[in-house]
C-alpha positions in Angstrom: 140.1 105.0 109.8 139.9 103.4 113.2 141.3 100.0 113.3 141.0 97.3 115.7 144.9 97.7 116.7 143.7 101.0 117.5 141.2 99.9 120.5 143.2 98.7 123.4 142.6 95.5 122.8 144.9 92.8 124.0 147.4 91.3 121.7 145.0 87.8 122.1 142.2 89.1 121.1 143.7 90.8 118.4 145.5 87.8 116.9 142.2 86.0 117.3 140.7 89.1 114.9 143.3 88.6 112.6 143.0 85.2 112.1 139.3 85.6 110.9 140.3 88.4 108.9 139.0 91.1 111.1 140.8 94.6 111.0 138.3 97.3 110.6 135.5 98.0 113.4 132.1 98.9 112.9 130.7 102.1 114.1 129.1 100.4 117.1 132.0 98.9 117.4 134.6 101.8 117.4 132.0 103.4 119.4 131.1 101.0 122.0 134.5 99.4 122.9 136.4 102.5 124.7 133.5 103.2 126.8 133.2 99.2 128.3 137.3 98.8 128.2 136.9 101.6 130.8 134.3 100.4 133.2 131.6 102.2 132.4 127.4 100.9 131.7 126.8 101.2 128.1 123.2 101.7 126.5 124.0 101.0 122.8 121.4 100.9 119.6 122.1 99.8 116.4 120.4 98.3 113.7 120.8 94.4 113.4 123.8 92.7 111.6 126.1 95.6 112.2 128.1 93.8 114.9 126.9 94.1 117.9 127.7 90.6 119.6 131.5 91.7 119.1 131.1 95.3 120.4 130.1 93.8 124.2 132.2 90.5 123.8 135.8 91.6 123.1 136.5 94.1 125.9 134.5 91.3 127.7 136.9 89.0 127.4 139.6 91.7 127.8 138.3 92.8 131.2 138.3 89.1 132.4 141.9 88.7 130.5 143.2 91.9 132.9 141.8 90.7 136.1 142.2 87.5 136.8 140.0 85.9 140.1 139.6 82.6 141.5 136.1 81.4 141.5 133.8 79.2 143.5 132.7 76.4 142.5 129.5 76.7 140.1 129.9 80.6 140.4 130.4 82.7 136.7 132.3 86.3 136.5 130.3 87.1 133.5 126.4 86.7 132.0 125.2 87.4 128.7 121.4 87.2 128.6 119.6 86.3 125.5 115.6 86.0 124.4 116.4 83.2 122.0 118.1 79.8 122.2 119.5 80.3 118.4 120.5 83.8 119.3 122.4 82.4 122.7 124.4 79.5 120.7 125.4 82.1 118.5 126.8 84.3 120.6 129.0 81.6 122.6 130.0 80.5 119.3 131.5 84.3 118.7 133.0 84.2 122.4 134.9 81.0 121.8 136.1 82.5 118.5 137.6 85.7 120.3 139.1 83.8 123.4 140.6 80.9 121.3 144.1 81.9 122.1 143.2 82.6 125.7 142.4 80.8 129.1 138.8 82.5 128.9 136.0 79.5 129.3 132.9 79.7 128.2 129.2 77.9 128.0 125.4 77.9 126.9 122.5 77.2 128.6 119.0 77.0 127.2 115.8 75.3 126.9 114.6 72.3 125.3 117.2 70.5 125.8 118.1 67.8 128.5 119.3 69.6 131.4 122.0 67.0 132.5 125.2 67.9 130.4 124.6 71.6 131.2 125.3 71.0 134.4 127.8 69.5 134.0 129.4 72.3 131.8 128.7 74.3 135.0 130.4 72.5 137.2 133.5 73.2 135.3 135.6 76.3 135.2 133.2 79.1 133.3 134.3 82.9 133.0 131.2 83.8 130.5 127.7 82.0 130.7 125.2 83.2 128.0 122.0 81.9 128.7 118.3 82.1 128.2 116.3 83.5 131.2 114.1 80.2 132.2 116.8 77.6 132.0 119.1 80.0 133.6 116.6 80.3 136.4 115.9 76.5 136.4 119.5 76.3 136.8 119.5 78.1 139.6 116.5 76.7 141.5 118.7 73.1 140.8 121.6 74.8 142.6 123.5 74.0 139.6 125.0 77.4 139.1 125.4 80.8 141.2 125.0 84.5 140.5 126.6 85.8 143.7 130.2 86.6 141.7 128.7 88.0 138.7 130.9 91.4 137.7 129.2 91.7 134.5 125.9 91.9 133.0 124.7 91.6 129.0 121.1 92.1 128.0 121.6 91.2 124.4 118.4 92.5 122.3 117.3 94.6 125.5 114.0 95.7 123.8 113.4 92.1 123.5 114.6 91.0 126.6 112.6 93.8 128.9 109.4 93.2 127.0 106.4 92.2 129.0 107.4 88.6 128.5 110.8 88.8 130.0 110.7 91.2 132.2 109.5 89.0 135.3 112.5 86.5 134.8 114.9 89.8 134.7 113.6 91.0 138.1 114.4 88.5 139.8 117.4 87.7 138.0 118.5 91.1 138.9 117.9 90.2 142.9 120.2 87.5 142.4 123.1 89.1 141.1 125.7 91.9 142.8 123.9 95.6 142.9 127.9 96.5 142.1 128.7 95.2 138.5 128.7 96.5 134.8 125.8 96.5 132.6 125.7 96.8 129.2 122.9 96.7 127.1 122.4 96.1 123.2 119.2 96.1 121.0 118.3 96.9 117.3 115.5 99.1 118.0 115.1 100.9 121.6 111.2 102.2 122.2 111.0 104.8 124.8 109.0 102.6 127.0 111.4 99.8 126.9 114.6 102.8 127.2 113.2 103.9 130.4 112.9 100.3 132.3 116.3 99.9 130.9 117.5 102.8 132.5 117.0 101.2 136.3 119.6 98.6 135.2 122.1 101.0 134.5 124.1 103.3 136.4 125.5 106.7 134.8 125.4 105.1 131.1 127.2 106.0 128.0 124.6 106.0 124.9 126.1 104.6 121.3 123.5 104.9 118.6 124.9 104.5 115.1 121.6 105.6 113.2 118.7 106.7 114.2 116.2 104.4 116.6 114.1 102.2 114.8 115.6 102.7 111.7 116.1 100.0 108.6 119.0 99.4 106.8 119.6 101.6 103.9 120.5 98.6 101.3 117.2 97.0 102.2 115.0 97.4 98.9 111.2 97.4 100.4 108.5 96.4 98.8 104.4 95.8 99.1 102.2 93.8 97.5 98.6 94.7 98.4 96.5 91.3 98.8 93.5 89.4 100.2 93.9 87.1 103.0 92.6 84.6 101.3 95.1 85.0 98.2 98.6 84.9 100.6 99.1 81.2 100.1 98.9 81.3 96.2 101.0 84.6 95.7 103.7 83.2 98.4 104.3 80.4 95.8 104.7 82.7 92.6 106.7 85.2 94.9 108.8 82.5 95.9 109.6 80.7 92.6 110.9 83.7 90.8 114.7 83.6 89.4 116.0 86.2 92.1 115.2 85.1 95.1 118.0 82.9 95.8 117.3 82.3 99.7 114.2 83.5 101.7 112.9 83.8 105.1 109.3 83.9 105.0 108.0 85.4 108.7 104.6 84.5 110.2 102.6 85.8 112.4 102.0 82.7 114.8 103.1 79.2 115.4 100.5 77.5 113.9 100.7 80.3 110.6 104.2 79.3 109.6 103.8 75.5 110.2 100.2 75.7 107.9 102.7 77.9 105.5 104.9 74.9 105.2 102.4 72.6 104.0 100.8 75.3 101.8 104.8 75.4 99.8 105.3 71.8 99.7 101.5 71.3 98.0 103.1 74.1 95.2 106.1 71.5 95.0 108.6 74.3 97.3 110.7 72.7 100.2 110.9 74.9 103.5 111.0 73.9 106.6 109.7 75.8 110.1 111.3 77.0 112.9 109.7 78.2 115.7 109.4 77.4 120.0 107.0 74.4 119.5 109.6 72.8 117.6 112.2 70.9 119.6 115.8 72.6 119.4 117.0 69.3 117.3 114.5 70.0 114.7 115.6 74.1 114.9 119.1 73.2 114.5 118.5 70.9 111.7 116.4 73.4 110.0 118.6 76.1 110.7 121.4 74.0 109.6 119.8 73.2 106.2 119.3 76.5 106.0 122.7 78.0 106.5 124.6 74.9 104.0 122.1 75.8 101.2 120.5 72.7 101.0 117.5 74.5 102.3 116.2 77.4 100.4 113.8 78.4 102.5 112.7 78.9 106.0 109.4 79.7 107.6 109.8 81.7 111.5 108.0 83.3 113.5 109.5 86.5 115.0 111.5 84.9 118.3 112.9 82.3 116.9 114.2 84.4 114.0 116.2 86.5 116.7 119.3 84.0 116.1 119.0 83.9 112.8 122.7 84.9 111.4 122.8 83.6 108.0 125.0 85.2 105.3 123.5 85.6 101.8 119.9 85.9 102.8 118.2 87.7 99.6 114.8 88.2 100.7 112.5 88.5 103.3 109.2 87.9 103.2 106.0 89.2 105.6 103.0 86.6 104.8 102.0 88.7 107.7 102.9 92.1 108.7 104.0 92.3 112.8 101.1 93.8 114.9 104.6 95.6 116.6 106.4 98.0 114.4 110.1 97.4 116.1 109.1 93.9 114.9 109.0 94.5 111.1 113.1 96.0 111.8 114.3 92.9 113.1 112.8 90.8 110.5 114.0 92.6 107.7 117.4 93.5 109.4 118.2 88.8 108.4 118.7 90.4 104.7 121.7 92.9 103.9 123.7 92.1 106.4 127.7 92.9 106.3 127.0 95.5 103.9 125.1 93.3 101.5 122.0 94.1 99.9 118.7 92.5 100.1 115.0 92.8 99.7 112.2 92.6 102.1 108.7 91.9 100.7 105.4 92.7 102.3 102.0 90.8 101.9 99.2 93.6 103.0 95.6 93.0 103.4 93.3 95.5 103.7 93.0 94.6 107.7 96.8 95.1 107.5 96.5 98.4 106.7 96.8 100.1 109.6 100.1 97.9 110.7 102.0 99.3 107.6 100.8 102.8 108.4 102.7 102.2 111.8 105.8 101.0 110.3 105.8 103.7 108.1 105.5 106.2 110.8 108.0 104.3 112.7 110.9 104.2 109.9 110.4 107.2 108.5 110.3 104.8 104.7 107.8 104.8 102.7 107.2 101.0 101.0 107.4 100.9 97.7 104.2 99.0 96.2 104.6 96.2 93.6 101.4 96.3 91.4 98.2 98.5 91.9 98.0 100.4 95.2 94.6 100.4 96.9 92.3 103.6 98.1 92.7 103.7 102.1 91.5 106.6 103.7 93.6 106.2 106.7 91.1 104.3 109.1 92.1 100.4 110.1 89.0 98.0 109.3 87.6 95.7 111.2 88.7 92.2 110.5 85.6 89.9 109.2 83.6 88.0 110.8 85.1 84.6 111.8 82.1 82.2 111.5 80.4 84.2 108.6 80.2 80.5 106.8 78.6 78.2 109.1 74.7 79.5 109.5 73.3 82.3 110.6 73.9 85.6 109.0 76.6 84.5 107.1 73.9 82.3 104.9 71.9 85.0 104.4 71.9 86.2 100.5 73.7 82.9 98.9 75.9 81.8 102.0 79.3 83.1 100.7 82.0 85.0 102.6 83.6 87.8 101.2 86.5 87.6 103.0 88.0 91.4 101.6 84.3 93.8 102.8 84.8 95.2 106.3 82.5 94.0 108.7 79.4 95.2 109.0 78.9 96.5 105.2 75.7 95.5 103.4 75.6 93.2 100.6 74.0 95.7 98.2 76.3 99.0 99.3 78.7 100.1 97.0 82.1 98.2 97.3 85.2 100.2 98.7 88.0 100.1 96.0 90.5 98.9 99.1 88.3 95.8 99.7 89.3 93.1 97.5 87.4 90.8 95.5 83.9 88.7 96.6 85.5 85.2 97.5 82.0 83.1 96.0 78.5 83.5 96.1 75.5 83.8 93.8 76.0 85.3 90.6 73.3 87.8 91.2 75.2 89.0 94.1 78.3 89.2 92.3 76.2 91.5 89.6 75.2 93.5 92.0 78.7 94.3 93.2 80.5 94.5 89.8 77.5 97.5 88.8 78.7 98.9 92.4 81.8 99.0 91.7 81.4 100.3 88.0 79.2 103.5 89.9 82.3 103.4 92.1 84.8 104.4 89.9 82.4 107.1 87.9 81.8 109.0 91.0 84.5 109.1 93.5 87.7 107.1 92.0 90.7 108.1 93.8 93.9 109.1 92.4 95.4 106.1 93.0 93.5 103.8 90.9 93.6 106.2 87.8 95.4 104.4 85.7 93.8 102.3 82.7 93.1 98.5 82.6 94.1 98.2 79.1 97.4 100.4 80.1 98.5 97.3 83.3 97.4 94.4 80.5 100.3 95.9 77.7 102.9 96.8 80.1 102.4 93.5 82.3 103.2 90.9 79.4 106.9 92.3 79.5 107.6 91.9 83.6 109.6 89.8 85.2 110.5 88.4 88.6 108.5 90.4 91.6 106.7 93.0 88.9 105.3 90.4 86.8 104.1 88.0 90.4 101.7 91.5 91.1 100.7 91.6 87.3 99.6 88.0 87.5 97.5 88.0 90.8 95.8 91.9 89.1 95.3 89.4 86.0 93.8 86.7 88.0 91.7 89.2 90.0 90.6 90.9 86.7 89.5 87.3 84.9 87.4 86.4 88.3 85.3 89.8 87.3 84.9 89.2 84.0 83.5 85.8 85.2 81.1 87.2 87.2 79.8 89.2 84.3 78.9 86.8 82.5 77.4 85.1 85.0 75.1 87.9 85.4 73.9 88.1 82.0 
């Protein structure tokens, strides 16, 4: 078994490994090293918490250790790019922890911060700058640091960092820095698209993929629970007051979802707190820090915050909503069984949603595994409902309620698809109408799926626990509403 004694490494570094009680590599890390130790551009893919940040930082700081070069003032030898200000701390944290025992300096810059004591750092001896792209470049408008000396370049998350939202800043990054320099790159998940802008940054490179692109970690247990839009804030709760789940990230869609999610929790009596690029980096870092010392049980993210996210003993992740990008749904589930833990990831799935998992499916190659009763689909993505269906109009025809789980566009009288959830109010004569549709539903052309017996999920639901028995209770809920409208109707 390789070792990290076995590497090249200098003796530095290697007392700096041993003192945090590293002595076995990971794969991208056995794999990756020789290659940068000997010059060489280096494309590497591998799936998120396997140890990536070490694989480009230790023969960085070797390389700078074995050639030694007087700088200008304000100028860097080395930049490590990074798509999230929690993601860029935590990277510079790792670089001081490998060069503590050598003359190596090293600095962050990002965003949301005052400006003023970065550039001040800058104007200081700095080997390695890791940085986000806009303050970098702010930085550089400010003539506060130069690019001119750079020898090596880092694209940390590449598939993140060449995205449509990045890729402007890189471009001109790129004119700013020597054409003659080493570039490695480093992502979780590499989408041919993104692999093919990332080849005009590299010259000649050597490819380390420890598993296969796109792929999720195996000690991830996946789960589904099939919902209505309108029932995600209620099942959240019971989801995230069962015994097991010791330490959650829930994941949102938007901004504005996970901060609306927060105050949805603390009406149930749950503390979380949200962490996302509206909030000011004080209020990340406090969150985060919370987060990390336990006093914090939960945390609410959207998808680029939670890039930095490097928390040990995560248990669970939760999708209130499913990524509209199926590289997306890897990285979120990749903050749970980390360092060869184990973890769970649990999915919220609404009928619009369908289509989404579909992708992710494809994408992984996994097939979910559903909690509760799995819903017909028959493969095509509805529409999502009409926005304004409440407020006059069309949406007040036949008793004014919105059924928040029909596709658009399906009459009120037309028999119900099995996949669309339940009516979310309305007259009791419409709700009779749909209950005998239903009923004709499931004489005629009941799929597979749903062909087990109501009476069957009532006994064997009493006796579940944890995440079995949080499906059970919304298919109980679900089941009273109906009998309600029955009796409505007669």
């Amino acid at each position: 078994m390789t070792k990290f004694t076995d590497l090249g490494l200098a003796e530095q570094l290697l007392k700096a490994l041993a003192s945090e009680g590293y002595v076995t590599p990971t794969p991208i890390q056995a794999q990756a090293i020789p290659p940068i130790l000997q010059g060489r551009d280096l494309l590497g893919a591998a799936q998120t918490g396997t140890g990536k940040t070490a694989a480009f930082s230790l023969p960085l700081v070797h390389r700078l250790l074995n050639q030694p070069r007087r700088m200008q003032p304000r100028s860097v030898r080395a930049l490590i790019l990074s798509p999230t200000r929690e993601l860029a701390a935590q990277i510079e944290n790792s670089i001081r922890t490998y060069a503590q025992f050598t003359t190596i300096k090293s600095t962050v810059v990002f965003g949301g911060v005052p400006v003023g004591k970065q550039i001040r750092a800058l104007g200081q001896t700095v080997d390695i700058l890791v940085a986000t792209p806009g303050r970098l470049l702010d930085l550089v408008d400010q003539r506060a640091v130069s690019l001119r000396e750079i020898e090596y370049l880092v694209l940390d998350e590449a598939d993140q960092m060449l995205d449509l939202g990045f890729i402007h800043a890189l471009r001109r990054i790129a004119t700013l820095i020597p054409a003659k320099r080493q570039t490695l790159l480093f992502s979780a998940t590499m989408p041919k698209p993104i692999r093919d802008i990332a080849q005009a940054y590299l010259t000649d490179p050597v490819e380390v993929s420890v598993a296969p692109v796109a792929t999720t970690a195996e000690k991830v247990d996946q789960r589904v629970i099939f919902t209505d839009a309108g029932q995600k804030p209620a099942l959240l709760a019971r989801t995230l007051s069962v015994p097991e789940m010791e330490r959650a990230i829930v994941f949102t869609r938007t901004k504005h979802g996970a901060d609306k999610v927060v105050r949805q929790l603390e009406v149930a009596g749950i503390k979380s707190a949200a962490i996302h690029g509206n909030k000011s980096q004080g209020q990340r870092e406090r969150a985060l820090g919370a987060f990390r010392d336990g006093e914090l049980r939960i945390l609410v993210a959207t998808d680029i915050a939670a890039r930095g996210i490097d928390v040990d003993g995560i248990s669970h992740v939760v999708q209130f909503d499913l990524p509209n990008v199926p590289e997306t749904y890897v990285h979120r589930i990749g903050r749970t069984a980390r360092a060869g833990a184990s973890g769970m990831a649990v999915a919220f799935c609404t009928p619009e949603e369908r289509g989404d998992l579909a992708a992710i499916e494809k994408l992984t190659r996994v097939a979910v595994t559903p909690i509760g009763e799995v819903p017909y689909w028959d493969g095509r993505t509805p529409k999502k409902p009409p926005q304004n269906q409440g407020r006059g109009g069309r949406g007040q025809q036949n008793g004014g309620g919105r059924d928040h789980g029909r596709p658009s566009g399906q009459r009120q009288g037309s028999p119900k698809p099995s996949h669309a959830g339940k009516p979310a109010g309305g007259s009791g004569q419409r709700e009779a109408r749909q209950d005998s549709s239903r009923k004709d539903a499931s004489r005629n052309d009941r799929p597979p799926q749903r062909s087990e017996a109501p009476s069957q999920r009532k006994e064997g639901g009493a006796a579940k626990e944890g995440l079995g028995g949080v499906a059970f209770l919304q298919q109980r809920t679900q089941a009273s509403r109906t009998n309600g409208a029955r009796r409505r109707a007669n």
